[in-house]
C-alpha positions in Angstrom: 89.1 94.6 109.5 89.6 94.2 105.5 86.9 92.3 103.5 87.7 88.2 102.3 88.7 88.0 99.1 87.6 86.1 96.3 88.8 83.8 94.3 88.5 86.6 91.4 90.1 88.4 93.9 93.1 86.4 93.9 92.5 85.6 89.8 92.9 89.2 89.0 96.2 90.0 91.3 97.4 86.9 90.0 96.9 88.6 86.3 98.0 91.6 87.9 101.4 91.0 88.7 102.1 89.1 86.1 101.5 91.7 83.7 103.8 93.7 85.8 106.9 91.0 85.4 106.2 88.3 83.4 107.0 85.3 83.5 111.3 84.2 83.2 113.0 81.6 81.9 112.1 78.3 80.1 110.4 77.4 83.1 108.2 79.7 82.8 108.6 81.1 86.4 106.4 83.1 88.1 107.5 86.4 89.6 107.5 86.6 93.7 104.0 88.5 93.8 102.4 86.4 91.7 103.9 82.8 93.0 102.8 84.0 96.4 99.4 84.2 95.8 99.3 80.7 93.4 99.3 78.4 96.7 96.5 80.0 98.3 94.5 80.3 94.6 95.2 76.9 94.4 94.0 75.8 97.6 90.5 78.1 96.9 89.9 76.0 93.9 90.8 72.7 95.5 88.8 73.1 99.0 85.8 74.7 97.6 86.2 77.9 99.6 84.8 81.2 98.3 86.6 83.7 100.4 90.1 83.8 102.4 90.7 86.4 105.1 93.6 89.0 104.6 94.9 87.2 107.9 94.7 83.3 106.4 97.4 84.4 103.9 101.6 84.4 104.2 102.7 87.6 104.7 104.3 88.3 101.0 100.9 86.9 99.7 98.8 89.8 102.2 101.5 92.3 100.7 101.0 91.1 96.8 97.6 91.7 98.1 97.5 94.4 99.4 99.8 96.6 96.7 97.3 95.1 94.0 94.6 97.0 95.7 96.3 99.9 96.3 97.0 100.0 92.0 93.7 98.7 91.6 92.1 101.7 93.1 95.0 103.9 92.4 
């Protein structure tokens, strides 16, 4: 079973893949990685929580999670 993560967890994918593909167009759009992960980030912030389990995510948020680990520790 994988660890929780964090909130800085989620901060730094976040930062991650946004420094992989900025963001596009005078909206300012976030790229799929990174919008993935903003609902749950939000909802960390909003509800207090410190951790989420991998398995609490949407599946293209576990996979932006997952990849960022994999580069993290790359």
């Amino acid at each position: 079973m994988q660890e929780p993560y964090s909130l800085t967890d989620l901060e730094s994918a976040i930062n991650y893949w946004r420094s992989q593909s900025p963001s596009e167009g005078e909206e300012m759009r976030l790229c799929k990685p990174a919008a993935a992960l903003a609902k749950p980030y939000a909802l960390m912030i909003f509800n207090g929580w410190r951790t989420l389990r991998p398995d609490e995510l949407e599946p293209e948020a576990q996979q932006a999670m997952q990849a960022w680990r994999q580069a993290k520790h790359a």
